[in-house]
C-alpha positions as CSV (number, residue, x, y, z in Angstrom):
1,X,-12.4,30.9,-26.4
2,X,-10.6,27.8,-27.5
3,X,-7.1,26.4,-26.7
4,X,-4.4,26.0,-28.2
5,X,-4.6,22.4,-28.6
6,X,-8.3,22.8,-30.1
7,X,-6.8,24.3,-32.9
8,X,-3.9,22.5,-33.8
9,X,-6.8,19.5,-33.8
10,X,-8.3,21.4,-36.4
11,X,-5.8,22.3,-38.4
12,X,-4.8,18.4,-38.7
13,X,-8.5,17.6,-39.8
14,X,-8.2,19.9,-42.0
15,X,-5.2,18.8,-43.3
16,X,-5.8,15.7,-43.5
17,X,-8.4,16.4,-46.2
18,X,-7.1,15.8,-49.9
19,X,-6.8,19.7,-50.5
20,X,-8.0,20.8,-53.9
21,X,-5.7,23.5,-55.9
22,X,-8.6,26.4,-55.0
23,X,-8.0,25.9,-51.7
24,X,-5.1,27.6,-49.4
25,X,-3.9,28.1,-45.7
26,X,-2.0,31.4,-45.2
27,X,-0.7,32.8,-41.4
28,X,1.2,35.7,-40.2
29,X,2.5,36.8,-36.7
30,X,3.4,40.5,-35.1
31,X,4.3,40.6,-31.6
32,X,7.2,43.2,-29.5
33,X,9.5,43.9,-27.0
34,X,8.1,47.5,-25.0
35,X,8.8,49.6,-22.2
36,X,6.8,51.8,-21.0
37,X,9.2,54.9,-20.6
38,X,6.6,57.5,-19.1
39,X,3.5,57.2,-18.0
40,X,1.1,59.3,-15.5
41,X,0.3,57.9,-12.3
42,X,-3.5,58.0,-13.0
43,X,-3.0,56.5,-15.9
44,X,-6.0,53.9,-15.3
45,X,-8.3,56.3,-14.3
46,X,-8.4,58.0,-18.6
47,X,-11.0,56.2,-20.3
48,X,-9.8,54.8,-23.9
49,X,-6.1,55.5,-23.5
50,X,-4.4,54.2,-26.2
51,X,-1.5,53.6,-24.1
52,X,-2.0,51.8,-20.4
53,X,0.3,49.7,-18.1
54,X,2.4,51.4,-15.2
55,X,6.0,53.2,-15.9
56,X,9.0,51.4,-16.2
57,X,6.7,47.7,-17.0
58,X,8.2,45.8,-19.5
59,X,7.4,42.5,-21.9
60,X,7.4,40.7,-24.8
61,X,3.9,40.4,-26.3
62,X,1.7,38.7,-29.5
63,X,-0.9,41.1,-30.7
64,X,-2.1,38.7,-33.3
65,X,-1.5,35.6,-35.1
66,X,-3.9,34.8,-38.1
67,X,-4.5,31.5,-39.2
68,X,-6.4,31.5,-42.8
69,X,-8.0,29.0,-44.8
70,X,-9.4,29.7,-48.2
71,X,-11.2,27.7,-50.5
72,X,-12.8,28.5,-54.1
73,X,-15.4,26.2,-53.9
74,X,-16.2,27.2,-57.4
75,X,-16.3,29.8,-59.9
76,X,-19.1,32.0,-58.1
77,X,-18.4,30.5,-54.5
78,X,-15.4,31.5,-52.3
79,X,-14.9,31.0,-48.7
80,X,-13.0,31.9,-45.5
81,X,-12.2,30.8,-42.3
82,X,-9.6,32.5,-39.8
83,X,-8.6,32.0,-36.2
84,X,-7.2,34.6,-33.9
85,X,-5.2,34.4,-30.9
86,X,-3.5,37.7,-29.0
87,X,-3.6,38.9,-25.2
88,X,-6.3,40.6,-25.1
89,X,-8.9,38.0,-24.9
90,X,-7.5,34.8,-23.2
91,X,-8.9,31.6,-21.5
92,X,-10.0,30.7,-18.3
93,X,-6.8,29.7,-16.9
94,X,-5.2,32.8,-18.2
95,X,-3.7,31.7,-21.7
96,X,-3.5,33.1,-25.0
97,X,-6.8,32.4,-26.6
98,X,-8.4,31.7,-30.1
99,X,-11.3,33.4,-31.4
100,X,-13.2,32.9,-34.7
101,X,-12.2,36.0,-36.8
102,X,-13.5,35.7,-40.2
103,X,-16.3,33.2,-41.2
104,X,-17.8,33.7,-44.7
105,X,-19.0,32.6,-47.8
106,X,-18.8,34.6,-51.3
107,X,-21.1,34.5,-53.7
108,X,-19.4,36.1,-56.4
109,X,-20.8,37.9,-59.0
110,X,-24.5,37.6,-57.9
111,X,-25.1,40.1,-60.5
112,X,-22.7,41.8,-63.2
113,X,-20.4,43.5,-61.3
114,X,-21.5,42.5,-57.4
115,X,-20.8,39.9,-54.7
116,X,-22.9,38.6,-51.9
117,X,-21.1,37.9,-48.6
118,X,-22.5,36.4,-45.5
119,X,-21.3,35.4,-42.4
120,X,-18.4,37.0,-40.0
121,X,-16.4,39.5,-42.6
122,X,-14.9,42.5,-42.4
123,X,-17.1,45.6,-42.2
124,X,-16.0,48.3,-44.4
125,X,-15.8,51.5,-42.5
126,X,-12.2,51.2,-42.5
127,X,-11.6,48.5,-44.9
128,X,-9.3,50.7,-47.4
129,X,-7.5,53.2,-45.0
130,X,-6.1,50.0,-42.9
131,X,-4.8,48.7,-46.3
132,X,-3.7,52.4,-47.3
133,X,-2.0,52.5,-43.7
134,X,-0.3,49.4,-44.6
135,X,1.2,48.9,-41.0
136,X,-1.5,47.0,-38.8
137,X,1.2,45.4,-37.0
138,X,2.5,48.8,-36.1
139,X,-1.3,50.1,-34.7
140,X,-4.9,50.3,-35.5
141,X,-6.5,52.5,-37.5
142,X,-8.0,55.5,-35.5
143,X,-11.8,54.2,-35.9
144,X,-10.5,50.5,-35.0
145,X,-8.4,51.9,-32.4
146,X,-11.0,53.8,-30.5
147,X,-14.0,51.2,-30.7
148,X,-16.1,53.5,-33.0
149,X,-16.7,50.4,-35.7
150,X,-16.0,46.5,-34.6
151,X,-13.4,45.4,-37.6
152,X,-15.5,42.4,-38.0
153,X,-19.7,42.1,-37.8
154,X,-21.8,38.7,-38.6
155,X,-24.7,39.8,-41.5
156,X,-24.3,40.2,-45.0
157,X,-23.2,42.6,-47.0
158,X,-23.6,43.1,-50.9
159,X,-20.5,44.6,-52.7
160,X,-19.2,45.6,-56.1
161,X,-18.8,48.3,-58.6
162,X,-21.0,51.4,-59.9
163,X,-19.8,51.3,-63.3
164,X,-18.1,49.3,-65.8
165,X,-14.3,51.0,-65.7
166,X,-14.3,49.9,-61.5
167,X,-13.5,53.8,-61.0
168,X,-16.8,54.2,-58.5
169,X,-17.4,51.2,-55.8
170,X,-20.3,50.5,-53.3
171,X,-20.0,48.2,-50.1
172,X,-23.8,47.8,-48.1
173,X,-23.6,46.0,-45.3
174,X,-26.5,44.6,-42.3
175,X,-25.2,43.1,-39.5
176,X,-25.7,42.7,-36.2
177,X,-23.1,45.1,-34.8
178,X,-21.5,43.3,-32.2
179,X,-19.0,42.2,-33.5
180,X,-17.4,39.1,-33.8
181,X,-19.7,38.1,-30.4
182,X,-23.3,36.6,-30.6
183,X,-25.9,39.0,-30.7
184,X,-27.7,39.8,-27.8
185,X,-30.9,42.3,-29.0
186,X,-32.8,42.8,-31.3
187,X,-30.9,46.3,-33.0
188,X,-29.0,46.0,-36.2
189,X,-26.1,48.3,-38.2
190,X,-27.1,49.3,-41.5
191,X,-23.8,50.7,-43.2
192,X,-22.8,51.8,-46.5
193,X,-19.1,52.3,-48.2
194,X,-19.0,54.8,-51.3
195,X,-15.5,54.7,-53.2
196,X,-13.8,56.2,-55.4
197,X,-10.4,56.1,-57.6
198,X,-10.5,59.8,-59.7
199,X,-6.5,59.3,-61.2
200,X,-4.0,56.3,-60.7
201,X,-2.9,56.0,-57.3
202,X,-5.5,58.2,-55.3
203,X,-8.8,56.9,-53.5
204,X,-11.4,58.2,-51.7
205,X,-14.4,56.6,-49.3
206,X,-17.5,57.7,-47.5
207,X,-18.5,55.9,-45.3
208,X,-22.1,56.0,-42.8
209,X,-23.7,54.1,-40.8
210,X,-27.1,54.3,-38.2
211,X,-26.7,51.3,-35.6
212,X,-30.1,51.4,-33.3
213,X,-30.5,51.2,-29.5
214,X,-33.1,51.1,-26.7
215,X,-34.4,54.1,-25.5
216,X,-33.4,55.7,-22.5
217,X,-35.0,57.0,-19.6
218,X,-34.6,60.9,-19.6
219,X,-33.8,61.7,-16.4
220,X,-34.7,65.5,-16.7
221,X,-38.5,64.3,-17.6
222,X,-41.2,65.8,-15.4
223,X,-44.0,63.3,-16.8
224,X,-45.0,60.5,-15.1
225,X,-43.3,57.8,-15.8
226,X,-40.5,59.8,-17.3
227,X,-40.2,59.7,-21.0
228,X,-38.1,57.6,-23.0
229,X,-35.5,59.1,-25.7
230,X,-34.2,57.7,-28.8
231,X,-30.0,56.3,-28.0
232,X,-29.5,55.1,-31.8
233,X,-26.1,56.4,-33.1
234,X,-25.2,58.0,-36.6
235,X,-21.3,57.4,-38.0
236,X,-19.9,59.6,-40.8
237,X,-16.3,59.2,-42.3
238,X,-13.7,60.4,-45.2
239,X,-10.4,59.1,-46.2
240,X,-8.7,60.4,-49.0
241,X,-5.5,58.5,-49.7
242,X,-2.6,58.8,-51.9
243,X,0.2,55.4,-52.7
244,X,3.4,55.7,-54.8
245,X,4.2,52.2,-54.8
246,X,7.4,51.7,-53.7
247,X,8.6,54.9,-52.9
248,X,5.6,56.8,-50.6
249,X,2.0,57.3,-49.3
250,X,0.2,59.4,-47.3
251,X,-3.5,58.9,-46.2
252,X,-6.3,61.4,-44.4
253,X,-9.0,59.7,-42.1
254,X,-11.4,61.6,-39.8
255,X,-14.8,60.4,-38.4
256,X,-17.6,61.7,-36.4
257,X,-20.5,59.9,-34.5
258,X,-23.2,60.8,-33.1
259,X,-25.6,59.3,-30.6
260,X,-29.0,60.8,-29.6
261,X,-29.0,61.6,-26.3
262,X,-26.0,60.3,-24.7
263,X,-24.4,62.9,-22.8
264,X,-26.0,63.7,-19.8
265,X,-25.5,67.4,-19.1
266,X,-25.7,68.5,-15.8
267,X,-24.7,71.9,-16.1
268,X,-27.7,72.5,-18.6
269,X,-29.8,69.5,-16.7
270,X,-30.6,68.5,-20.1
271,X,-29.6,65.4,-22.4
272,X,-28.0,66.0,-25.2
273,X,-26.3,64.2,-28.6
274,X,-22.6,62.8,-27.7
275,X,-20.6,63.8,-30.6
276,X,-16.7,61.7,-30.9
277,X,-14.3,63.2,-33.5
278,X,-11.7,62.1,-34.5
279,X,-8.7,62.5,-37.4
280,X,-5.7,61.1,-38.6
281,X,-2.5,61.9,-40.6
282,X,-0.3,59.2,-41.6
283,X,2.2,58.7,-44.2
284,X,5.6,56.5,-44.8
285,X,8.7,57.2,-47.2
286,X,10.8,54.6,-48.3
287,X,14.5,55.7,-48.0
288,X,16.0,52.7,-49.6
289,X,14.9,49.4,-50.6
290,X,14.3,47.7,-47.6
291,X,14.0,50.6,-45.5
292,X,11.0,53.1,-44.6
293,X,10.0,55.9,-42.4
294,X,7.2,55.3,-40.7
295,X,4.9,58.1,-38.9
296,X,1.5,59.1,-38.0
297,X,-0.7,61.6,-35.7
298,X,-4.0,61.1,-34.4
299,X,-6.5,63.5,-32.3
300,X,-9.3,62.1,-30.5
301,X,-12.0,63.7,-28.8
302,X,-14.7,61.3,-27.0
303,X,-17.3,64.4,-26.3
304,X,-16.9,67.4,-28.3
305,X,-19.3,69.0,-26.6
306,X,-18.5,72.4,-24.7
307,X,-19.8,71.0,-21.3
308,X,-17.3,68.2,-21.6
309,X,-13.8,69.1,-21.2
310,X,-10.4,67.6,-21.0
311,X,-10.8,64.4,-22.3
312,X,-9.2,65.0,-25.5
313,X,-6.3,63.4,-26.9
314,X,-3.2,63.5,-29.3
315,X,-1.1,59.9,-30.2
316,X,1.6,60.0,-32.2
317,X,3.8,57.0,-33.5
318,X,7.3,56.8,-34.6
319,X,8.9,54.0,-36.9
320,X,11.7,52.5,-38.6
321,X,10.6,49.9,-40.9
322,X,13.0,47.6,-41.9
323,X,12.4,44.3,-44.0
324,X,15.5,41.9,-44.4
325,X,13.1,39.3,-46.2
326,X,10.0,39.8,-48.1
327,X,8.3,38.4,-45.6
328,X,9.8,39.4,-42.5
329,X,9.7,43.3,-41.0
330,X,11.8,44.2,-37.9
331,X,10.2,47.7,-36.4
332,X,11.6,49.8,-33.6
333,X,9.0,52.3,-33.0
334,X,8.0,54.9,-30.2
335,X,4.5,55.5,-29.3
336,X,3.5,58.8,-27.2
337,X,-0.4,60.1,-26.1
338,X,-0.6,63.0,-24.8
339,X,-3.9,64.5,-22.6
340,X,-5.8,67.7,-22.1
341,X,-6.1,69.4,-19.0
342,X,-8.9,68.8,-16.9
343,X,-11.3,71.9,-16.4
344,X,-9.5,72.0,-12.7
345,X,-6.5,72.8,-13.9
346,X,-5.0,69.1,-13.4
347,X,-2.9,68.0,-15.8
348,X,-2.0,64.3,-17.1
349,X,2.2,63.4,-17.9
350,X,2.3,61.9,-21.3
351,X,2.3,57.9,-22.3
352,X,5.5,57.3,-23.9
353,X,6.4,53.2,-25.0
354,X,9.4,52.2,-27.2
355,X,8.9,48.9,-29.0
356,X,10.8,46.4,-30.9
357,X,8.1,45.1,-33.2
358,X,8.5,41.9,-35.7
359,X,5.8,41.1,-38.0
360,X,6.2,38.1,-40.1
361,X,4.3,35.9,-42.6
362,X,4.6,32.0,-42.1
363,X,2.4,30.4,-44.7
């Protein structure tokens, strides 16, 4: 991670560069006020809460500020480079740190009607439903939220349209699947994107990928050694989406993945496929100008399968969006997760936070 310091060095450098008029810098910020109004006491001991922190803790908080440069280099080249800094991943001495988000070059129009990008990018699994959800600074999207697809992956990726009218799109992708971190084996993710826009205002995706993995050691095995099984996991996803600019939209997004052999079983002493689900529902109204309601539902099941009970989920979110500027939104919002009860008859109190979120563009 670098400092803070680090990259106000390189923004001067780059600064002080005679900048061309293809090339532009471009920034935003969203950060809150929460409280944490409810939470259960074992709240750290559910995996993948969307909601932690202790009752009654209190803050203000970044989530994210982007710092973007692009540059056309030319007609058929396009680059990007963006730095992130938020809470979640901070430097040694415990400060807000800076990460490398988005690191690419664009080769546009490689053929009629396709571009190839390579380098750190945006993968496309979710792509369109975050843009279709329109309030990032608010949450997530659920596949982003629950770590079922990094948002960014280093390989390339060849994109473009099916026909000549832009109505069908395609979005391949290989990368390394870690991320935005170094790779470290030797297994890649192979994705592809489908899309489609049927009538004004509505679109649709499909979305798939296979990401590999080593085998594992099946415990259950009575050769000698034991036998090794496949761990490679399979996504599938939908969103269907609907936008009246400027007065509505409403957007459907579920997702399952599968990976071979990852739930060990021990009621059946067998291994078997670990299947997460999840869905979401979200939607916004505007009820004057400035002014829109805000709302969304998610359900979230880490292991579907009937040996694996009471670790599903429900999250709902609450929002007032109000923007004095064009560029400025002021967000009071309430955010609740709710838990299933535990085969033993143990129930979890719900997560419940109120926020005061402000999302703002700078450059």
């Amino acid at each position: 991670m670098r400092t803070f310091s680090t990259l106000m060095a390189l923004v001067l450098c780059v600064l002080a560069q005679q900048l061309s008029a293809q090339s532009k810098f471009s920034g935003y910020m969203f950060g809150d006020y929460f409280y944490n109004v409810a939470r259960d006491s074992g709240i750290a001991a559910i995996p993948r809460a969307a909601t932690g922190g202790e009752k009654s803790y209190q803050a203000f908080q970044l989530r994210r500020i982007y710092f973007t440069y692009d540059n056309d280099i030319s007609e058929h080249f396009f680059s990007r480079f963006r730095l992130e800094a938020d809470q979640v991943s901070n430097t040694t001495d415990g400060k807000i740190g800076v990460a490398v988000k988005d690191a690419f070059l664009r080769w546009k129009e490689i053929f009629q009607g396709s571009d190839l990008v390579f380098g750190i990018q945006p993968t496309s699994a979710y792509d369109v439903s975050e843009a279709a959800w329109g309030y990032r600074s608010l949450e997530k999207t659920i596949m982003d939220l629950r770590g079922i697809v990094p948002s960014r992956d280093l390989g390339a990726a060849l994109k473009g349209k099916l026909d000549n009218s832009g109505t069908f799109g395609y979005w391949v992708m290989v990368a390394n699947g870690a991320g935005n971190k170094p790779e470290t084996d030797k297994y890649k993710r192979y994705s592809l994107m489908l899309s489609a826009k049927p009538v004004q205002n509505l679109q649709v995706t499909l979305y798939g990928d296979y990401i590999g993995a080593g085998n594992r050691t099946n415990p259950y095995s009575t050769s000698t050694p034991k036998a090794s099984v496949s761990n490679a996991a399979v996504t599938s996803a939908l969103f269907v989406g609907y936008t009246q600019p400027g007065d509505f939209s409403v957007g459907v997004e579920g997702f399952l993945q599968s990976t071979m052999n990852g739930f060990n079983d021990a009621t059946t002493q067998s291994l078997k496929s670990a299947n997460v689900i999840g869905f979401s529902v979200f939607g916004s109204v505007s009820v004057a100008t400035d002014i829109a309601l805000v709302g969304r539902y998610d359900f979230f099941d880490p292991n579907s399968n009937s040996n694996s009970k009471g670790d599903s989920r429900n999250y709902f979110i609450g929002s007032v969006a109000w923007k004095p500027d064009k560029n400025v939104s002021i967000m009071p919002n309430v955010l609740v997760e709710t838990y299933e009860k535990l085969p033993s008859g143990h129930t979890f109190a719900a997560s419940v936070t109120g926020r005061m979120t402000l999302y703002y563009v700078f450059l």
